[in-house]
N, C-alpha and C positions, 0 to 999 in steps of 0.2 A: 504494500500500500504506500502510492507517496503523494506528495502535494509540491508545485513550486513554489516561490517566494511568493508568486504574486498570489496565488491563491491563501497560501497562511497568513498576508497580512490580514486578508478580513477573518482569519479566524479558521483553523482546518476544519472540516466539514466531516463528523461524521455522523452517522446513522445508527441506532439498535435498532433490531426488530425482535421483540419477545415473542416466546412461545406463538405458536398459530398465529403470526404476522406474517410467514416467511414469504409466502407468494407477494404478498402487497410492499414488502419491503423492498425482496427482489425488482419489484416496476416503479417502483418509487427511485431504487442507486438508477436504472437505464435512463431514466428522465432526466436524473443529477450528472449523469457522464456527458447528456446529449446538449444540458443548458451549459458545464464548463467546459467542452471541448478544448475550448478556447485558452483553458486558463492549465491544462492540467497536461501533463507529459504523456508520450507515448504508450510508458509501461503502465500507467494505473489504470486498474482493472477495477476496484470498486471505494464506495464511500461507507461499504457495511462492517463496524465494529462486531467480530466474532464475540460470540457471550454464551453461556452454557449455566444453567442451572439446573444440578445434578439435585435427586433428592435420595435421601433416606428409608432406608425399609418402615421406618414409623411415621412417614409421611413430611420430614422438615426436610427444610433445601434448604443451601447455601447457593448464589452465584460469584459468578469466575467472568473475569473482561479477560477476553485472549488477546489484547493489543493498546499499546500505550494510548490515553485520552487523556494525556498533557498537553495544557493550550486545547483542547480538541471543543470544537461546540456541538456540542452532543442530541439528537433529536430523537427520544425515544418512541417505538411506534410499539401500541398495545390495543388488545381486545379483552377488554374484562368480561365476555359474553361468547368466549370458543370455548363451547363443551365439547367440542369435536374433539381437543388436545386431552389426551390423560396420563396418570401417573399411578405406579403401583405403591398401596400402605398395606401393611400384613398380608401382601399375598393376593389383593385385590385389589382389580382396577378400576380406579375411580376419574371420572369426567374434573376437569377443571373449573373448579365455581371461581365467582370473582373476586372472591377474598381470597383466592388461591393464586388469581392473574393481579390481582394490585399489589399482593405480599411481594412477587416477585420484581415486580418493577419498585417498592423499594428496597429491595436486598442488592438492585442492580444500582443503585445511585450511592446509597451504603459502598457497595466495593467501588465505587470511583475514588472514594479519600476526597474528596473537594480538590480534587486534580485538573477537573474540567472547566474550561474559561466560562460555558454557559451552558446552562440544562432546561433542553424542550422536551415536556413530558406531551405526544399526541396519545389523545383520549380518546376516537372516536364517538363514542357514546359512555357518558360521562358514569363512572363508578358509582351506584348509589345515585345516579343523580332522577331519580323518583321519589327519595328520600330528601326531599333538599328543605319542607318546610315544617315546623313545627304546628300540629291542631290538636292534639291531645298532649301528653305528658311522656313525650317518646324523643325518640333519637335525633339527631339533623347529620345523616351519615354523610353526606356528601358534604357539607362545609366542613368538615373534620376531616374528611380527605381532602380537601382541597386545601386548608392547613397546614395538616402534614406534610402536603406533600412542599409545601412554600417553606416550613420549617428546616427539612430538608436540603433547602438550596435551589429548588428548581425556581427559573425564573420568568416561565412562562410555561402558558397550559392550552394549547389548541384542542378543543374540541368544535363536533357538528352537532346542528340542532339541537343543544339544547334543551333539554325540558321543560325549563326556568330558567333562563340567563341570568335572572338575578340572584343568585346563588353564589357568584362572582364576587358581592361585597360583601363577604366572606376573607378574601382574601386582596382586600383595597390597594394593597401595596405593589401584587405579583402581576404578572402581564396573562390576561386570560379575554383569549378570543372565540369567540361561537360563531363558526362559518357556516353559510346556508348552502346545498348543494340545487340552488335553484336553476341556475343554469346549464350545467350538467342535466337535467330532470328534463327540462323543457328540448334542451337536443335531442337527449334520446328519445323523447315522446315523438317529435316530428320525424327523427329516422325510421319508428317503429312505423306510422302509418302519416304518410305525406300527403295522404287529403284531410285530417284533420283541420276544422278550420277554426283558427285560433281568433275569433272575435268574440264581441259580444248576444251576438245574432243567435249565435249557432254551439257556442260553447259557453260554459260555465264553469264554475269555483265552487267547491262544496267542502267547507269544515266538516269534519265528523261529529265534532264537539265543539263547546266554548275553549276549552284551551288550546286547540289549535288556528282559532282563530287570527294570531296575531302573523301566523304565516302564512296564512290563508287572506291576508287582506295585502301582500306582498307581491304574488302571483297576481291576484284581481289588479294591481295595480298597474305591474308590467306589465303586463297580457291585452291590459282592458278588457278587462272581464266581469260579469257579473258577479255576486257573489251572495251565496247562499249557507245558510250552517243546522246543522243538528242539534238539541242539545237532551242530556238524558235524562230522565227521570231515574233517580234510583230509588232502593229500597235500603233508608239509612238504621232501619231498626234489623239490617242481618248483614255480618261480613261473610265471603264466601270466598276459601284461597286470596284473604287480606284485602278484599274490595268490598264495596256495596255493589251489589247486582246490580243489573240497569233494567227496570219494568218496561221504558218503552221509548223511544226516540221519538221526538220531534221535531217539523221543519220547519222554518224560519226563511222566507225568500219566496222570488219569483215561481212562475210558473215555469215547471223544468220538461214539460211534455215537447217531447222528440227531438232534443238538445244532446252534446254528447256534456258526459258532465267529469269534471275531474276532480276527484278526492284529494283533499293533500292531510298528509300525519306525520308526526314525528318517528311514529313506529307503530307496528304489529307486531301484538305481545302474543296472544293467544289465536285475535283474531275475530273470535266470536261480534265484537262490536262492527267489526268495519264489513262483515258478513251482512249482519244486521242492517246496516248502512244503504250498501248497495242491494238489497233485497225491498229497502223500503222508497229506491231511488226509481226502480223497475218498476213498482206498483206506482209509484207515479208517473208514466209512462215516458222515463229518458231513454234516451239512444243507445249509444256508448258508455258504459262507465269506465275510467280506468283511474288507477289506484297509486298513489306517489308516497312513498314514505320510503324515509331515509333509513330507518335500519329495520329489516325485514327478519324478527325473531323466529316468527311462528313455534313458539313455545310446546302446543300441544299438539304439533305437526301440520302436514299440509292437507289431511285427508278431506276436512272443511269446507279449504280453498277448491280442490277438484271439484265437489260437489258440485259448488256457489257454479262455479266454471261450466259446468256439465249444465245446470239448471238455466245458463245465460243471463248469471246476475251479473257479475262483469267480466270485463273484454281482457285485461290486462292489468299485470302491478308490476312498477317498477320500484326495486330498492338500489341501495347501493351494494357495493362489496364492502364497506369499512367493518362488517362485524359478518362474524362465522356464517355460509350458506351452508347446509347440508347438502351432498351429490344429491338427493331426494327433489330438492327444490328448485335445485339449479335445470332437471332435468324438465322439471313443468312445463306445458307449453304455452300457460300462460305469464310464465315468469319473465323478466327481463332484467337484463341488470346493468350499473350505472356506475363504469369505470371511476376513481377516484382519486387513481394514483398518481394521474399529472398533476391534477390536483394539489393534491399533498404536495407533489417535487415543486411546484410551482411556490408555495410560502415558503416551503426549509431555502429553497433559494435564495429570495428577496432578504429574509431573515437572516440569513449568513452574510450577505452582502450590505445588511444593515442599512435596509431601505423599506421604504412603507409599502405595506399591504394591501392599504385602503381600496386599490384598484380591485384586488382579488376579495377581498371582502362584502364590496358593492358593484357588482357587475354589470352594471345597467347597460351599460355602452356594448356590453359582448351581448348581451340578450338581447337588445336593437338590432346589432348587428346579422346575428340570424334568424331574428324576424324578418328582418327586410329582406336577408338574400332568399328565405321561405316564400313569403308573398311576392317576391319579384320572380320566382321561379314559376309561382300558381298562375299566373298572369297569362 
């Protein structure tokens, strides 16, 4: 691994990729080879810091950095949500929870020694951060990670969507960004079906919920789009696997009759709601539904989704790759999925070179720009 002058003065650049990053990490160094062509010698072959954490028959690890990250500005890339990764305790093999994937990324900043000029912890989808606010007499796990992790030394914390971005003043002092994959979303949607007609006539914006509203009013606004929302009844007198059941959705907004309509969410956890959604989108007789959420769990599997699919309640879902797919999912043929690793190579960039982001954080001008060359092609 080497760097030139000119490249270490803003800082050597390197990368971890924890457990079950490895694919995203790998397309994330070609991106970093292909933006510092320019800057980097012949011989170097990557920007990825070897790292290994070994664990114990009782289930404790320790990690190991195989290569010096002196001066090194260090960007760690993690999934607190790949059960796909496991490890064996007495004999048995167990899925990686995400107290299993945060432990390790700080065992991994622990073995730096405070060696590293500067530490980017990427979160994709933030630890605990569904726990981020207090209503009873419980926990705020995610500002306590987010603490930590600032206690620690890191000096900065990218994650995507957010589930609360205010969770952030938490840690007032540390640099923490919540990137929206809106544009990425809206490409692959035009690539997937190029007569889609992205106006207000003909398409629409549908929250699932009130709390996804505030993304859902982002899209309507790029887009000019209408915009319509859900919101749930629950039943607050029973929790069920740590929720209130939802008794019944209702709509709020125009008439959606023979409109294609686009769902947007932060994520699908189970499922069951965004089923729900587009079953009650159908009954009022929309067109197309298709389905935008940035991290795509499906927790109690996809068998749901086929169904919803088979029955012609929607058309498509697109997620990203930033958290674990199952081969199961990936294989669906309503599935689609929403590259993120230029993405990513695109901030650890600017970031190393110690220039602002704002451009890649508010993209208005790249989502203009292939609207226009969309509508100048429909023409």
């Amino acid at each position: 691994m080497g760097t030139t002058e000119k490249s270490y003065d803003l800082g050597r650049l390197g990368v971890i990729g924890m457990r079950g990053c490895e694919e995203m990490t790998c397309r994330v160094n070609e991106h970093l080879k292909k933006f510092n062509e320019d800057n980097i010698d012949g011989n170097f072959e990557t920007f990825i810091i070897p790292i290994n954490c070994p664990r114990f028959g009782t289930g404790e690890a320790k990690a190991m950095i195989m290569h010096s990250i002196r001066t090194y500005d260090i960007y760690i890339i993690m999934d607190a949500f790949n059960y796909g990764v496991t490890y064996n305790m007495y004999g048995q093999e167990r899925p990686m929870s995400p107290d299993d994937h945060y432990q390790d990324v700080k065992r991994i900043i622990a073995a730096m020694g405070g060696k590293a000029k500067r530490i980017t912890v990427i979160m994709p989808m933030l630890y605990e951060g569904r726990q981020h606010k207090r209503v009873a007499r419980e926990s705020l796990d995610c500002a306590l990670m987010l603490q930590e992790l600032s206690n620690m030394g890191v000096s900065n914390i990218i994650t995507f969507d957010a589930h609360d971005a205010r969770v952030q003043n938490s840690i007032p002092l540390c640099g923490f960004e919540n990137v929206h994959p809106t544009y990425q979303m809206i490409k692959a949607c035009l690539k997937y079906d190029e007569k889609i007609i992205l106006d207000k006539e003909n398409t629409m914006i549908v929250s699932p919920d009130e709390g996804a509203m505030g993304r859902c009013m982002y899209y309507s606004s790029v887009l000019g789009m209408n915009l319509g929302t859900f919101y749930k009844r629950r039943d607050y007198s029973t929790i069920i696997n740590g929720k209130n059941p939802i008794v019944a959705h209702e709509f709020l907004g125009n008439d959606i009759e023979g409109k294609d309509i686009i769902v947007v969410d932060d994520m699908i956890a189970s499922g069951e709601s965004m089923v729900d959604v587009c079953r009650e989108l159908k009954a009022r007789k929309a067109n197309k539904v298709i389905v935008f959420a940035t991290f795509g769990l499906f927790t109690e599997g996809i068998e749901k989704f086929n169904k919803a699919n088979e029955e012609g309640l929607f058309d498509a879902v697109f997620t990203t790759n930033l958290v674990y797919r199952s081969p199961e999912l990936k294989a669906a043929p309503w599935y689609h999925e929403v590259d993120m690793s230029k993405y990513i190579a695109l901030i650890i960039k600017q970031l190393n070179d110690e220039t602002s982001i704002s451009n890649l954080l508010t993209p208005i001008s790249r989502i203009e720009r292939i609207l226009d060359k969309y509508r100048n092609k429909a023409q």
